[in-house]
Backbone as CSV, one residue per row, in Angstrom:
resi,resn,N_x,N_y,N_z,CA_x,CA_y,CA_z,C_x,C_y,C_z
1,UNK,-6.831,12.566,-1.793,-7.308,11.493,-0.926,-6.175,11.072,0.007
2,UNK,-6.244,11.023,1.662,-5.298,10.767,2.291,-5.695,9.181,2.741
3,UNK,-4.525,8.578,3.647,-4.098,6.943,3.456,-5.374,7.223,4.538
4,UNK,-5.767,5.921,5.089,-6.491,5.252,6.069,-6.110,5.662,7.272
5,UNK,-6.314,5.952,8.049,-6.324,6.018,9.474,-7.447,5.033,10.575
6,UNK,-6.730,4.806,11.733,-7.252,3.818,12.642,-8.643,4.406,12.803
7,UNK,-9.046,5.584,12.992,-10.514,6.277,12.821,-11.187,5.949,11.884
8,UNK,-10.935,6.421,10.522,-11.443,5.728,9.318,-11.914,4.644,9.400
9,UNK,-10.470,3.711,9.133,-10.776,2.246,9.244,-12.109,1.342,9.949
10,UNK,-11.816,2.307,11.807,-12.865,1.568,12.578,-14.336,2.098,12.422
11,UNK,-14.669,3.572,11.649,-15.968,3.533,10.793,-16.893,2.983,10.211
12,UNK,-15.691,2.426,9.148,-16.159,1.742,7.973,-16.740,0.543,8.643
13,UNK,-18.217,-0.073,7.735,-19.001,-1.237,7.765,-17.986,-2.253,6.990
14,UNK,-18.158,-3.716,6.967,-17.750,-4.786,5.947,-18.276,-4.381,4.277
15,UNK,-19.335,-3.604,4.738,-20.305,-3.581,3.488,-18.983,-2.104,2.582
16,UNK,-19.253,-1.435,3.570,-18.331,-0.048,3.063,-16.920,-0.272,2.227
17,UNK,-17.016,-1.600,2.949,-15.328,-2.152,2.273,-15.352,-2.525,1.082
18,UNK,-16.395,-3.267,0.881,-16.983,-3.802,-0.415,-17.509,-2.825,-1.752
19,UNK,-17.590,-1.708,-0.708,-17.983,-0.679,-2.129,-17.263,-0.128,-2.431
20,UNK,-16.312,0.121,-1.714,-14.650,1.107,-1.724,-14.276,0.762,-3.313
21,UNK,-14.366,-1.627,-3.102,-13.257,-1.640,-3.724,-14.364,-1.820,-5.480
22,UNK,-15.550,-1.604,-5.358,-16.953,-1.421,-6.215,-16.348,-0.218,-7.077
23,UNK,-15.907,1.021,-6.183,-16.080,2.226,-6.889,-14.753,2.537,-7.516
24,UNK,-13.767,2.047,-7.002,-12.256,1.792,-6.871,-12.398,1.545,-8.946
25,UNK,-13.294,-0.049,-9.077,-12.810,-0.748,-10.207,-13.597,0.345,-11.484
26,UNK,-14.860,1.093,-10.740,-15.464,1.988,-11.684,-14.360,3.102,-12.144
27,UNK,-14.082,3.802,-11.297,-12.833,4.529,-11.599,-11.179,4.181,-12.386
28,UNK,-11.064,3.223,-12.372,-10.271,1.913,-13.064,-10.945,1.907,-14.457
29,UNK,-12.007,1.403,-14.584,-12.673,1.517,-15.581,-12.750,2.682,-16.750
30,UNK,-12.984,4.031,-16.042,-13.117,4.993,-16.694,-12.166,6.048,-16.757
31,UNK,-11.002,5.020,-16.130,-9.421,5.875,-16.252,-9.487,7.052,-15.672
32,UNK,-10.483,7.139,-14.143,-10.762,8.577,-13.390,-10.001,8.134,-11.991
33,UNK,-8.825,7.946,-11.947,-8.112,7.956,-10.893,-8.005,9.113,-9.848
34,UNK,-8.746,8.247,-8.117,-8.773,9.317,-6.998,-7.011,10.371,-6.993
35,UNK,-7.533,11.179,-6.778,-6.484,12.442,-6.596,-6.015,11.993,-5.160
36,UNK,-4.421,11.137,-5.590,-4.228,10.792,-4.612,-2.381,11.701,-4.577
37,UNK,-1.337,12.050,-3.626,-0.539,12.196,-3.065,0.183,10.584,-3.018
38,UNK,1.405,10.493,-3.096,1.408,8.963,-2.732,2.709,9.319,-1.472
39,UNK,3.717,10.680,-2.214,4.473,10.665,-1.189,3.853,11.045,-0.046
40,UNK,3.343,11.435,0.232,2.669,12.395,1.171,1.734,11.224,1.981
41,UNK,1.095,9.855,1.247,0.697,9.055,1.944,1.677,8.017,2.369
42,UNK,2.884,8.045,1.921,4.005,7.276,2.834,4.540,7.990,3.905
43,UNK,4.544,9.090,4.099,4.578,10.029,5.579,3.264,9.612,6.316
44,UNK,1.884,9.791,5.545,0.441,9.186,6.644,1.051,7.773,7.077
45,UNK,1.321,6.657,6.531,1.672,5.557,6.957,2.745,5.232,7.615
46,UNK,3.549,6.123,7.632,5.084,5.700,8.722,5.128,5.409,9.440
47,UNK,3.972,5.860,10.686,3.823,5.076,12.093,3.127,4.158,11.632
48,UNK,2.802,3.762,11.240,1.365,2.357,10.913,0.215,2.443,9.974
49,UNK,-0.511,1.457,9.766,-1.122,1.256,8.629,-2.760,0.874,8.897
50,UNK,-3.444,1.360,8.259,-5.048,0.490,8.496,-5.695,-0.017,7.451
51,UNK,-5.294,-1.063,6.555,-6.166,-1.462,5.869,-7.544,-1.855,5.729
52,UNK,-8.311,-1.579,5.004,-9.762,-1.844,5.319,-10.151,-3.483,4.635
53,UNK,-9.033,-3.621,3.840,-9.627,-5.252,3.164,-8.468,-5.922,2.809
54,UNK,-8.361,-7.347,3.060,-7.372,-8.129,2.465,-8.016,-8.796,1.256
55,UNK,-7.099,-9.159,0.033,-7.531,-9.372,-1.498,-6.847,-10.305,-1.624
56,UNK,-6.980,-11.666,-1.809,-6.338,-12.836,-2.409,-6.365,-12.778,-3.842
57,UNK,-5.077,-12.489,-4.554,-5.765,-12.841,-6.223,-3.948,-13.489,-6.581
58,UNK,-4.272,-13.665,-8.166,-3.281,-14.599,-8.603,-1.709,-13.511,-8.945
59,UNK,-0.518,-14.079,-8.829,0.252,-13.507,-9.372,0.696,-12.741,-10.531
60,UNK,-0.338,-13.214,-11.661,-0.521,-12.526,-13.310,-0.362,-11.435,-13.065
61,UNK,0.113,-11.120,-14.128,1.041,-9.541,-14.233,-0.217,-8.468,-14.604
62,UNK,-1.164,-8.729,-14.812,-2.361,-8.024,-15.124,-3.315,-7.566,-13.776
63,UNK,-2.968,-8.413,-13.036,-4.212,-8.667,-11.677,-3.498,-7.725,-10.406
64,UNK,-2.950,-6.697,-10.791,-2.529,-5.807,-9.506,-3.646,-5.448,-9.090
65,UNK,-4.349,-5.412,-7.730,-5.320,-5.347,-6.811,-4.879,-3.779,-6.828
66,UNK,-3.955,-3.413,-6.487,-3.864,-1.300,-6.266,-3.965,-0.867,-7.298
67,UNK,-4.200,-1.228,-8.515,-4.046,-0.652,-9.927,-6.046,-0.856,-10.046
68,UNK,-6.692,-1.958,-9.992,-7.344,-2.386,-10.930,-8.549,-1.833,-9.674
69,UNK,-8.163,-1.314,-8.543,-9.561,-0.925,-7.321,-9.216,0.139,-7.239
70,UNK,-8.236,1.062,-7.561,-7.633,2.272,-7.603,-7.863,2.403,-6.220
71,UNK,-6.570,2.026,-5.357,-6.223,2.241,-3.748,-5.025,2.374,-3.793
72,UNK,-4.506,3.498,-2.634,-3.480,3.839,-2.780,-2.730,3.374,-1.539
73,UNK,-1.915,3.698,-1.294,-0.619,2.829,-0.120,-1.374,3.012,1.081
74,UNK,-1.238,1.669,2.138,-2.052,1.478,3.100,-3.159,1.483,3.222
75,UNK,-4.235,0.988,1.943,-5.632,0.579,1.615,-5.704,-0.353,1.648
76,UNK,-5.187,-1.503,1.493,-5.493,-2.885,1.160,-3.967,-3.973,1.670
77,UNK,-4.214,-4.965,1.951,-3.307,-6.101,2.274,-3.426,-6.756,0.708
78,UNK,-2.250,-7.089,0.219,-2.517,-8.113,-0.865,-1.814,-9.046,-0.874
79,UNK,-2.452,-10.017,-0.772,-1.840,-11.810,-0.854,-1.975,-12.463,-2.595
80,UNK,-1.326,-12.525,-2.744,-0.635,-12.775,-4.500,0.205,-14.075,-4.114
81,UNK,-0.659,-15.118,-5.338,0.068,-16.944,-5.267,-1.296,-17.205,-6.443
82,UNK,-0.262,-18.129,-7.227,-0.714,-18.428,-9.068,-2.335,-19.084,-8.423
83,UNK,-2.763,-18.885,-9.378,-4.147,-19.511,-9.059,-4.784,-19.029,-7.738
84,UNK,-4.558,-17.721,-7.004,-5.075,-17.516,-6.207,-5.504,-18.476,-4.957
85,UNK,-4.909,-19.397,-4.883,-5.327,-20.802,-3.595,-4.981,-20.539,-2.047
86,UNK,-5.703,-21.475,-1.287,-5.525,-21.017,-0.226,-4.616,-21.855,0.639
87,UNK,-3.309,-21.269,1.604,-2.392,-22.566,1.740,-2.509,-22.009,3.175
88,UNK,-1.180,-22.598,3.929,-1.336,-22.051,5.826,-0.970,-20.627,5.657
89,UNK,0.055,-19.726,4.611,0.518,-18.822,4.890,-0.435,-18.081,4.300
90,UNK,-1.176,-18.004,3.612,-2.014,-17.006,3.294,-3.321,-16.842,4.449
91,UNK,-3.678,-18.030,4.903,-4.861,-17.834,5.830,-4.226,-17.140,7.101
92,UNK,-3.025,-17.490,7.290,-2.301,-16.581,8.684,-2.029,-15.099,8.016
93,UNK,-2.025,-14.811,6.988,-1.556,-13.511,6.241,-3.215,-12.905,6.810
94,UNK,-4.255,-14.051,6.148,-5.243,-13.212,6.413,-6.179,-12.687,8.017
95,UNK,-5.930,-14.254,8.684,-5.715,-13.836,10.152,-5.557,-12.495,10.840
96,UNK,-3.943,-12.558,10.829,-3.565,-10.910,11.197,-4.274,-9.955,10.520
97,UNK,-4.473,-9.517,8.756,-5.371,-8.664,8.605,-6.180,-8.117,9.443
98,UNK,-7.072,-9.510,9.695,-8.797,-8.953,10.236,-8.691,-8.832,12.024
99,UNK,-7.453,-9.766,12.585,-8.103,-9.328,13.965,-7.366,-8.562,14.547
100,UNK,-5.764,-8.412,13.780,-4.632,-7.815,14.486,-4.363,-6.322,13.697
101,UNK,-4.916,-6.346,12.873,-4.795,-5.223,11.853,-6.479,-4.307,11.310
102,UNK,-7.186,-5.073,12.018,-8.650,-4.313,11.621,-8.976,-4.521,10.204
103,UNK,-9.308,-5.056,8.898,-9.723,-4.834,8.080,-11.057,-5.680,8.027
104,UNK,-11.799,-5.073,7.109,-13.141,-5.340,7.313,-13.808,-6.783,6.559
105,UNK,-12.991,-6.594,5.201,-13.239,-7.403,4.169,-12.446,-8.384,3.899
106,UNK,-12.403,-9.694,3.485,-11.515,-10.739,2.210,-12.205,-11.056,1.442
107,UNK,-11.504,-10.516,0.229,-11.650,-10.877,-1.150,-11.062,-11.680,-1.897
108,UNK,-11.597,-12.825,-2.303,-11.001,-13.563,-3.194,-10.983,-13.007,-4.608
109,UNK,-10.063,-12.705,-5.175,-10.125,-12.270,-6.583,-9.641,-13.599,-7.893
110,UNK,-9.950,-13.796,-8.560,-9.882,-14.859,-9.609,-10.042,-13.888,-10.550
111,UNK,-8.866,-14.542,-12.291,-9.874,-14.128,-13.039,-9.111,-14.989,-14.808
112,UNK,-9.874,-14.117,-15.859,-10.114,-14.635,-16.753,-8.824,-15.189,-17.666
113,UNK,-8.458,-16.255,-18.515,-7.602,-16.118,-18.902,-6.343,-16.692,-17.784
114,UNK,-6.558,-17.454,-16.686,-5.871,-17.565,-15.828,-4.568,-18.548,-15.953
115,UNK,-3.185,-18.694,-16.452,-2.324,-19.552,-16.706,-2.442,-20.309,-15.950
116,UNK,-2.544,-20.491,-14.515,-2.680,-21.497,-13.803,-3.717,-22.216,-13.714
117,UNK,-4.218,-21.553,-13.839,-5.906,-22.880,-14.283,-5.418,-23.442,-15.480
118,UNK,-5.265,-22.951,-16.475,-5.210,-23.474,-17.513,-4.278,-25.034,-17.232
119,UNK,-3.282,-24.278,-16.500,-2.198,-25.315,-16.356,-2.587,-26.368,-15.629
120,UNK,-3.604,-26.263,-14.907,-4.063,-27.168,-13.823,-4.763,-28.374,-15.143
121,UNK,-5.560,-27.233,-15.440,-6.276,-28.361,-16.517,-5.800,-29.265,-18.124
122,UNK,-4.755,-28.703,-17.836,-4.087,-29.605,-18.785,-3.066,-30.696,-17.670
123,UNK,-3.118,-30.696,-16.503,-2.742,-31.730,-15.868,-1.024,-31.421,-15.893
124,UNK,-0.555,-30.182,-15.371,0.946,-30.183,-15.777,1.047,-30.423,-14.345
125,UNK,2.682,-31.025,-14.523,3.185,-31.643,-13.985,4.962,-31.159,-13.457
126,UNK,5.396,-30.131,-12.981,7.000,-29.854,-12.694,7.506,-29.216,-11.795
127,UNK,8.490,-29.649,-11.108,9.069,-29.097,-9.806,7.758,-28.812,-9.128
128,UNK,8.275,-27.821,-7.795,6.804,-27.225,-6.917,6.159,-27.054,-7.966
129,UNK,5.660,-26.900,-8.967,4.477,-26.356,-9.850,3.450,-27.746,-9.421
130,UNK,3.663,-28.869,-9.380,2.730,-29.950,-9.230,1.786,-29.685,-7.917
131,UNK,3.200,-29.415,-6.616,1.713,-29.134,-5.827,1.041,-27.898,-5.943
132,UNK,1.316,-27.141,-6.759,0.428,-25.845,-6.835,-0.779,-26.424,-7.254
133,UNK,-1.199,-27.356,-8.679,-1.314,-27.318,-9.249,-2.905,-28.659,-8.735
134,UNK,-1.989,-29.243,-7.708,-2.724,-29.951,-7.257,-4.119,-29.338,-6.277
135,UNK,-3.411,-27.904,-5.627,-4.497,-27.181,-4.751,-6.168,-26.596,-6.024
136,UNK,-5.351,-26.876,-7.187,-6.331,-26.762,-8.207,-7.273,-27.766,-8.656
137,UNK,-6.963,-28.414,-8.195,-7.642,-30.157,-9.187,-8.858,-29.993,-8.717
138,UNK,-9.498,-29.352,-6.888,-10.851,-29.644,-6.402,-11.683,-28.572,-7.220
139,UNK,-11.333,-27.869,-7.676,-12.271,-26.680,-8.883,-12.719,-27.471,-9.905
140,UNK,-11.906,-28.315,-10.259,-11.531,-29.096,-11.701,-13.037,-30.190,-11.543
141,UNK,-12.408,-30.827,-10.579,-13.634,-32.084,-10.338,-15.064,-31.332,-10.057
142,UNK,-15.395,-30.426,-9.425,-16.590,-29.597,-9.088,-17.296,-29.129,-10.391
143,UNK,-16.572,-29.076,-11.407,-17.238,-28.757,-12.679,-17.375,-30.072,-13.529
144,UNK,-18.686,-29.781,-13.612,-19.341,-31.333,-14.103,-20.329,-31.003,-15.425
145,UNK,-20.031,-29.600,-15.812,-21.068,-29.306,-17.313,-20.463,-29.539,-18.331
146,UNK,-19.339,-29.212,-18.491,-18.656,-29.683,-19.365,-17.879,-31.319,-19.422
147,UNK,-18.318,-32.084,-20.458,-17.967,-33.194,-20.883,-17.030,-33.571,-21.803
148,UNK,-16.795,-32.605,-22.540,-15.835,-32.923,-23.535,-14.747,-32.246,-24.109
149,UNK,-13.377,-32.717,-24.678,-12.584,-31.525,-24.068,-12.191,-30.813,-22.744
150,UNK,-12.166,-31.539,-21.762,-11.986,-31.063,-20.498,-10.322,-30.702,-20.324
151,UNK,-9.635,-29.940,-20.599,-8.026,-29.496,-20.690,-8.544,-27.935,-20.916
152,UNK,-7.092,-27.406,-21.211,-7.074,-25.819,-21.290,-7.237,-25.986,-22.707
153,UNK,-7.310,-26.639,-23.386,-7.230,-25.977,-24.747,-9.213,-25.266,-24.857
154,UNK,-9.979,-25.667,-23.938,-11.275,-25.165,-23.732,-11.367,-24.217,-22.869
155,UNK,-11.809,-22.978,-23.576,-11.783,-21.663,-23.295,-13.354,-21.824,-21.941
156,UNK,-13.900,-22.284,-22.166,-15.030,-22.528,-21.885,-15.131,-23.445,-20.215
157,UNK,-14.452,-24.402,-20.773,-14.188,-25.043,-19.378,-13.073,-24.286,-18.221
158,UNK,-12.149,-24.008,-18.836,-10.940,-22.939,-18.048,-11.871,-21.941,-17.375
159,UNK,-12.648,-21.584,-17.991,-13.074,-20.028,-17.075,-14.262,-20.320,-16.422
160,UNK,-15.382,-21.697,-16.447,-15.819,-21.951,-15.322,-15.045,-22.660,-14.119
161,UNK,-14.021,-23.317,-14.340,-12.604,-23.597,-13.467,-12.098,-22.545,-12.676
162,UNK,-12.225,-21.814,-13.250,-11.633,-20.393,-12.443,-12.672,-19.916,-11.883
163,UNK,-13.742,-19.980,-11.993,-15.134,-19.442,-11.098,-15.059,-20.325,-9.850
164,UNK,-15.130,-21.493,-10.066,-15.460,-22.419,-8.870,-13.864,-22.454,-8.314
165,UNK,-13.041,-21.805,-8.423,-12.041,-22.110,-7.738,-11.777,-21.406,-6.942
166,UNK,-12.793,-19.613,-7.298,-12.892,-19.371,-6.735,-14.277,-19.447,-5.096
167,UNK,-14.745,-19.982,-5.650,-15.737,-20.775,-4.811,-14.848,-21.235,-3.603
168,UNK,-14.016,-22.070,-4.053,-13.583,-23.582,-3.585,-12.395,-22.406,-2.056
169,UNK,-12.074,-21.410,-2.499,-11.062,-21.136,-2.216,-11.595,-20.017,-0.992
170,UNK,-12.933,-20.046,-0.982,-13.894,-19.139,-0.374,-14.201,-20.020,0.837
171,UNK,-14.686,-21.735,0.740,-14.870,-22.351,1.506,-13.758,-22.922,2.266
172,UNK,-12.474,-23.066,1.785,-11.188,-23.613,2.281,-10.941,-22.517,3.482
173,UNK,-11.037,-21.227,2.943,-10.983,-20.198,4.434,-11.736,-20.511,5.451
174,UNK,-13.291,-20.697,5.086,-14.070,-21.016,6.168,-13.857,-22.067,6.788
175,UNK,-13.888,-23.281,6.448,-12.957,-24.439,6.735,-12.500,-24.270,7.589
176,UNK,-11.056,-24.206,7.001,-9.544,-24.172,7.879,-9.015,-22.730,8.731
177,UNK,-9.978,-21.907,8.679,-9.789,-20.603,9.450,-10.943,-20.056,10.472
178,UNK,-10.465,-20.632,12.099,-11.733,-20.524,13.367,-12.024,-18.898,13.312
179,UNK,-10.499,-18.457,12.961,-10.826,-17.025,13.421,-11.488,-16.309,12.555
180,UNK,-11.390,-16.502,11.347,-12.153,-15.779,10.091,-13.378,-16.063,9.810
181,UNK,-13.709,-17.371,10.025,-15.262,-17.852,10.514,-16.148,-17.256,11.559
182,UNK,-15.417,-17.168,12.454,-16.183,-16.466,13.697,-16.315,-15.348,13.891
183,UNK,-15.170,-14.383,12.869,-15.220,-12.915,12.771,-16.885,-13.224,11.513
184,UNK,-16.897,-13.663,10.549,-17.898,-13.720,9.410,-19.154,-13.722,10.184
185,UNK,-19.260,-14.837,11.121,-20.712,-15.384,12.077,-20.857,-13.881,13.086
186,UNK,-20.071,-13.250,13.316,-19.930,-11.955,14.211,-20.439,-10.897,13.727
187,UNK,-20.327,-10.932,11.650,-20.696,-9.925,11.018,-19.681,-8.708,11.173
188,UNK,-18.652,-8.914,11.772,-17.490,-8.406,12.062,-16.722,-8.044,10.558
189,UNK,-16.760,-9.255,9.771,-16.252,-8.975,8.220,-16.915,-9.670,6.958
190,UNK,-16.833,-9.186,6.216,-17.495,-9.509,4.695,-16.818,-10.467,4.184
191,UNK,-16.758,-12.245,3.617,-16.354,-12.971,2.595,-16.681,-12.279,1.389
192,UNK,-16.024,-12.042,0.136,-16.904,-12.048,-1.059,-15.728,-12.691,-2.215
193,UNK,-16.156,-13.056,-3.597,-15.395,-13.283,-4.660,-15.596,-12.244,-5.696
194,UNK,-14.360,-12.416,-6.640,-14.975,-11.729,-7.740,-13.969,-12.189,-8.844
195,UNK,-13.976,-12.265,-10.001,-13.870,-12.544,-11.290,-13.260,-11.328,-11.962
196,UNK,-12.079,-11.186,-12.362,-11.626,-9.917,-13.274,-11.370,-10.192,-14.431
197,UNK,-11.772,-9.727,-15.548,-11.609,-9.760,-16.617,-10.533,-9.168,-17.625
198,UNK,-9.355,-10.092,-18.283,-8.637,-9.306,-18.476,-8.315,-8.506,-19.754
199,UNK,-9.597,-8.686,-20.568,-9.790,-7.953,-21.572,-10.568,-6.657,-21.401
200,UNK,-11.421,-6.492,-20.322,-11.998,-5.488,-20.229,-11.887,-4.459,-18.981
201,UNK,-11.376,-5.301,-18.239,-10.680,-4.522,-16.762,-12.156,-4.507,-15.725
202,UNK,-13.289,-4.975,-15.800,-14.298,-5.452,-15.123,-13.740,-6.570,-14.709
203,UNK,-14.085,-6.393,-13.114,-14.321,-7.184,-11.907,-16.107,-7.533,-11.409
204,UNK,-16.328,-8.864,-11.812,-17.539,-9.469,-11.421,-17.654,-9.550,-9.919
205,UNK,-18.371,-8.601,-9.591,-17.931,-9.342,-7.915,-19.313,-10.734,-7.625
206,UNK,-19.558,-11.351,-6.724,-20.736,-12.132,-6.063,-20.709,-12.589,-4.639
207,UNK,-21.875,-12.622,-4.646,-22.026,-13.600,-2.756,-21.172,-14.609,-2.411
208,UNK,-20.663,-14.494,-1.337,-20.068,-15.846,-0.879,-20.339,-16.632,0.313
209,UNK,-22.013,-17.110,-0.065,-22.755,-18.268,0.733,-21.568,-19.642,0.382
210,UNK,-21.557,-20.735,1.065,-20.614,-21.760,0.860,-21.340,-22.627,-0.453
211,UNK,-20.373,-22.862,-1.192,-20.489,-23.142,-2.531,-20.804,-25.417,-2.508
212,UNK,-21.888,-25.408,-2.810,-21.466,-26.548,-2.733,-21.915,-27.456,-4.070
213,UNK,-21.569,-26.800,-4.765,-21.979,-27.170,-6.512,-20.706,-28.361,-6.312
């Protein structure tokens, strides 16, 4: 399998992007990794690069986006920050992606087991970790099924926390990003989320209509 090219790239549908990274996690799954070259795709990429999707997911040492969609160098942009949240530098990270760099897709990735949720929901408190921690709290309040026990020590509440955060983190782009909005309304690129699991290496993907649970 050779890297992306500006041809490729400008082929591909939003939708195409979305299945890439569909078939990517099946192959992940069943430990059938594309027959890829890697030196040989750092010579394809030397003059430049075409990613087809940018992937927001959390820093956890488990959640490598090129490991877990099986893509190889110059497939994907990846933006990595705890809890996956959305701040100015990631929405300008994702900016350039889609209008200066062509990619089709953003993916929010979240997933199970997440330290920073957890941490959110036990209300920690230290150095920069507070305002991280704080970009977490609007997931926190949005979940209203659970009543009791609301901290990390609830397995239960943590991982609908991490669903809606990723929600939350879906609408903060649309929000605070004209250009990524208007590429979406253009049909130009795909929003989507998805949920990885880190016991089983399944990625939930879903729609990302604006969440207003």
């Amino acid at each position: 399998m050779k890297a992306h090219t500006r041809r490729t790239q400008e082929s591909l549908t939003p939708q195409d992007a979305l299945d890439f990274l569909k078939e990517g996690n099946q192959r992940f799954l069943n430990n059938l990794r594309a027959n890829r070259n890697l030196l040989q795709m750092v010579n394809e990429t030397s003059e430049g690069q075409w990613p087809f999707a940018v992937i927001l997911s959390c820093i956890d040492s488990r959640t490598s986006a090129e490991l877990i969609f099986d893509q190889g160098l110059g497939d994907i942009f990846s933006a990595r920050v705890a809890g996956n949240v959305v701040n100015e530098d990631i929405l300008g990270s994702m900016e350039y992606a889609i209008k200066y760099a062509g990619s089709k897709l953003v993916l929010v990735l979240g997933h199970t087991k997440c330290g920073a949720v957890t941490s959110a929901c036990n209300k920690v408190k230290d150095g920069n970790i507070t305002a991280l921690m704080h970009k977490l709290k609007p997931a926190i309040e949005k979940e209203t099924t659970v009543v009791e026990k609301r901290d990390g020590s609830n397995s239960e509440f943590v991982e609908k926390v991490a669903l809606l955060n990723v929600h939350h983190a879906l609408d903060e782009i649309r929000d605070r990003s004209e250009i990524i909005s208007n590429f979406e309304k253009e049909g130009k690129i795909l929003l989507a989320g998805g949920i990885y699991d880190v016991e089983t290496g399944v990625v939930e993907f879903f729609d990302s209509p604006r969440h207003n649970a």
